[in-house]
Structure formats: C-alpha cells, structure tokens
N, C-alpha and C positions, 0 to 999 in steps of 0.2 A: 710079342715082347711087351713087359710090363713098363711103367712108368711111373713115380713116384710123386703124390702131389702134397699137399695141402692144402685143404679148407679150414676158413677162420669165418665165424659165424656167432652174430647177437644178434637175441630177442628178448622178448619181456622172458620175467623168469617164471615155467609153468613146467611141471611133473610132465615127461615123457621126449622131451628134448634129446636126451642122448639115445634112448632106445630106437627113436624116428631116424635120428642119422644115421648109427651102428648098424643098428636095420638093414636100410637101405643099402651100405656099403656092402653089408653079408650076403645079401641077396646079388648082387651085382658079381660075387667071385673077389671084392678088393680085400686087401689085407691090413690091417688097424695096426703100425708099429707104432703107434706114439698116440694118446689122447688125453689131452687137458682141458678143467674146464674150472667157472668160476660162477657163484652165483652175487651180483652185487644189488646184498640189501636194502639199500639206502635207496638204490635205484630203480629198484625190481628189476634188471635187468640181468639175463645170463649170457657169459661169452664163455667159446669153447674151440680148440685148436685139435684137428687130428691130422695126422699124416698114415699116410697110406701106399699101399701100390696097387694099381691096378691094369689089366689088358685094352679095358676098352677106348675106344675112340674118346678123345677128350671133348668134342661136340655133344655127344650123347651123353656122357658124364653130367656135363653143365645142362643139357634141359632136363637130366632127371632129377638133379638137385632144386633150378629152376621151380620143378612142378612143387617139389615137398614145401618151399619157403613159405606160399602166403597160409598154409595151417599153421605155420607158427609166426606169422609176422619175423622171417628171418631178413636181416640185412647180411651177406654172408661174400666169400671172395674163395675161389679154386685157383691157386696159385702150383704150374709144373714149375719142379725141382730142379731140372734140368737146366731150364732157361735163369741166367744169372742176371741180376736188377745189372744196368748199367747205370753209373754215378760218375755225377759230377762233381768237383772237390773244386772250394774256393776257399782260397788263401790270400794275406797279405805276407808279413816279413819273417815270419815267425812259421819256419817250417818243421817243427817238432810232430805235428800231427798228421802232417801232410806227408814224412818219411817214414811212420811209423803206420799210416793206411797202404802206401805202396809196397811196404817189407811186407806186410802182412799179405796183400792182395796176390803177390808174385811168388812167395809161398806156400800157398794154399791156406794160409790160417782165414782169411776173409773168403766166402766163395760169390767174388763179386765180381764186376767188369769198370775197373775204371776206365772211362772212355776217354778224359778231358781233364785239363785244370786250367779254374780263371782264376785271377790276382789281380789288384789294383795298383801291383808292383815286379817289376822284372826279374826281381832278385833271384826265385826259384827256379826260375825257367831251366838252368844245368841239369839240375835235380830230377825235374819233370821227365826232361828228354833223356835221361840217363836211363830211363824205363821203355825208354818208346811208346810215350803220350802226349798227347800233341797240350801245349800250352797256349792258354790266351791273354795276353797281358792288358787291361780294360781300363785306364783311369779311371778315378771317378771324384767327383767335385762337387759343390753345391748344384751348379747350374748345371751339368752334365749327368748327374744322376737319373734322372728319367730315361734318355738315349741308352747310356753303361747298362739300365738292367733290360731294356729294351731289348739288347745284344746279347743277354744272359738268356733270356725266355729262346732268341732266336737259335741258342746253340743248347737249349734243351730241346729246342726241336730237330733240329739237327741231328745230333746226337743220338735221340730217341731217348733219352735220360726218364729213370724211374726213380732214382733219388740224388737230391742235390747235398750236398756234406760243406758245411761250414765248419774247417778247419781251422780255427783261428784266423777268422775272418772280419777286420776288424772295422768293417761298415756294418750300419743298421740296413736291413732291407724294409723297402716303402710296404705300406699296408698295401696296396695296389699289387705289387708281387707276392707277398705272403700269400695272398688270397687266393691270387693264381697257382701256387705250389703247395698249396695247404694237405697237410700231411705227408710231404714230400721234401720236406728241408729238416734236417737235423743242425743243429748248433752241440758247439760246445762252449762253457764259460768257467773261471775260475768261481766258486762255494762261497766267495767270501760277499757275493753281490746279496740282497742289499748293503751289507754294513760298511766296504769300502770299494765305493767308485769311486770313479776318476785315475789318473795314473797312476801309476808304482803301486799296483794296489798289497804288495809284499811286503814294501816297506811300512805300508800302515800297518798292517798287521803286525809283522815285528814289532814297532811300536806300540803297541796295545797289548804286545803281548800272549797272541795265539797259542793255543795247545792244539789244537786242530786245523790242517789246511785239505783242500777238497775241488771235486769240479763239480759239475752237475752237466749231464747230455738230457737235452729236449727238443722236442720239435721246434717246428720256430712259429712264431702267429706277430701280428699285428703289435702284441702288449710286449715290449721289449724282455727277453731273455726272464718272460712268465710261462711259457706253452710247454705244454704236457710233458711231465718229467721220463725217461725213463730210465735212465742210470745215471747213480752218482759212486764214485768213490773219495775218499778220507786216506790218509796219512798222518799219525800222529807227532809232534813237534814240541821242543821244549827251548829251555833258554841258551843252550849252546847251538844254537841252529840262527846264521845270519841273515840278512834277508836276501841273497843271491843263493845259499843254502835252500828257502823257502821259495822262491823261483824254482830250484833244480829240481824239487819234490815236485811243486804244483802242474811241472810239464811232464813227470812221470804218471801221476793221476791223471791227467787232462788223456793223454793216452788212452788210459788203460779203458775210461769211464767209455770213450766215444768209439772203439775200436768193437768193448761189447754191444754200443745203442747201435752199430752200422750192422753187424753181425746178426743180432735180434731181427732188425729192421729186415733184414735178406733172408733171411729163416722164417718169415712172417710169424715171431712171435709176439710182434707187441699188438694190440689192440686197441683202438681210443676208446675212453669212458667221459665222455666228458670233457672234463679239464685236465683230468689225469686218464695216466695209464693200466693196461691189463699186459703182464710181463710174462709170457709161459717159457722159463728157460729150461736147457737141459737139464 
C-alpha cells in the first residue's frame, strides 16, 4: 500500500536542486502529484514543497533523503498525510474563531485534530463540549502568569499538540514560552495594529474614517503581533458602515485569514524565510 507524504526542504540556492530530489523520488517508484518551489534572491536561499506517494517503508524513505541533504546543505522535513497536526486552540471571550475552527474541523474543511481548548475565561466552555473536546479554563494575572503558561506547556505535552492556535486570544505570551513553541503558535489580529491599539479599535477607525479593514494570521515570536506573516485578508468599507458594522466585517476576515494560515500550516505549505514567509498554496 502507498502512502502519501510531503517533503518541505531549503538550501542555498545552486542549479540541480530539483533534479536531485525528483531524481531520487523516480528511482524509488514515488509519484510527484504536486511540486513547488521558490528561489529567494535576496537570500540565496531556495525552498521547495513536493507531495508524493510512495510504497516504501517511511524509515528508509527518511535515511535516503537523510543521505542526499548534506550535497546540498539541505535543512528539509518528510511530513505523512495521513497523520493529522493535533492543535491546541486558545481563546478568551470572543468565540467567533474558535466556532468557525471547529465547523470547519468537524466538516472536513480543516484536515486537523483538535485535541483541546484553553481560555483565561469560562465563557466558551458549552461550545467546546458541544463538540466533544475537553476544555480548560486557566486564569491568568500578573502574578499567576508564569504558573498559567507553565499548565499550557504541560497540556502541550499531554496532548501531544503540533500546533498551538490563538484564537482571539487576548494575552500576550511571555518570551519564555514563544521560544519554547517557536514556529508552533499561530495568532491572529485585527490589520489595523500599528495605527490603532488600545480598545475599540473599530471605533477609531470609524473615526478616521477607514476605507479598508483587514486581519493579519502569523506566527507568534517574542516581538508582539511582529512574526512572520502568512495570510492576511481585507474588506472594503465606506462611510455608511458604523463601527459595530466594522466589528461584523472585521470577525468575518479574522475568520477567513486564520482558518487559511491553520490549513496551510496542516498541509505543510508554509515555509519560514526569515522574518517572513514562503506560502505554496493550492
């Protein structure tokens, strides 16, 4: 029986890169349904995504790829298809994201496993278990904050979690924990940061006068709601539109942006470069 994988793989960028892997896979018997690649300039660096099927044992797969990496200084990842990321989704009051990952997840649109949801508030927990997923409700405080993510790390391991989803999740996480889940946390935030933090950030906007409202999905890192971008969407807005109007929209984009970065993310098409991203969608 075959099996379907994925390899996602960068190196410096140097002529013979995709014929080394293609190669390799053709001699092996696998089948090449999908290959994308990229070469970044600026960088010299090339990243490139293929999916495949193949018969053979996944062990031997990985030391033959193994052997090819250090001819090209490859840094590279064999992820089976089969096996789905298990995620953990953290929420506080504001369950718009967190309804619209579990519709998604329960009807096949996301091909994920949500295992778990924390919250630093009770509110959701109906919601939660209306799915049959177990909820954990975590205060968190000035002074309790080390303990709360302490408890977070312990039901990533529990859980076995492969990525953590910040659903309108409205604590900053300490540098201490970024570092520990680094490239493992997705956020999402409303477009309009930098120009209006602080609350109601709608109603600034409305008052200024917006023509465009927007989210932005990224990873998460240490530099607040800075780390590597990978989807943003926009909706366009004019002056009949109030700012409860401009709320309605902005948790329709907030959706839509962070439903494709969790999707990408499970489909291992995103890629880090840096400080930004490599996006191979369908």
């Amino acid at each position: 029986m075959s099996s379907e994988y994925v390899l996602t793989l960068s190196c410096p960028d140097r002529p013979g890169v995709v014929a080394a892997v293609s190669g390799l896979l053709a001699e092996q018997g696998c089948n090449i349904t999908e290959s994308q690649q990229f070469g970044d300039r600026d960088a010299g660096r090339f990243f490139m995504r293929v999916q495949f099927t193949s018969g053979m044992a996944e062990r031997d797969l990985r030391a033959l790829l193994a052997a090819l990496a250090p001819e090209f200084a490859m840094e590279m990842r064999l992820h089976d298809l089969t096996v789905k990321p298990r995620v953990l989704v953290m929420v506080s009051k504001l369950g718009h994201c967190l309804n619209d990952l579990l519709y998604r997840t329960r009807s096949g649109l996301l091909d994920i496993e949500i295992a778990a949801v924390v919250s630093n508030h009770p509110d959701l927990r109906p919601l939660t278990q209306s799915y049959g997923i177990d909820y954990h409700h975590l205060p968190v405080g000035p002074e309790t904050k080390p303990r709360q993510e302490a408890e977070v790390l312990t039901l990533v391991e529990h859980y076995r979690i492969d990525l953590v989803v910040l659903a309108r999740y409205m604590q900053v996480l300490s540098e201490d924990l970024c570092g520990k889940l680094a490239g493992k946390v997705i956020n999402i935030h409303h477009s309009f940061l930098p120009s209006f933090k602080g609350a109601r950030p709608y109603h600034q906007a409305y008052a200024r006068g917006v023509k465009l409202i927007g989210a932005t999905a990224h990873y998460v890192t240490a530099a607040l709601d800075e780390g590597p971008i990978i989807e943003q969407e926009v909706a366009r807005v004019n002056h009949t539109h109030s700012p409860e109007d401009l709320a309605a929209m902005g948790r329709d984009v907030e959706r839509l942006a962070l439903s494709r970065a969790v999707r990408w993310h499970a489909e291992q098409r995103v890629l880090l470069d840096g400080h930004k991203t490599i996006v191979f969608p369908r």
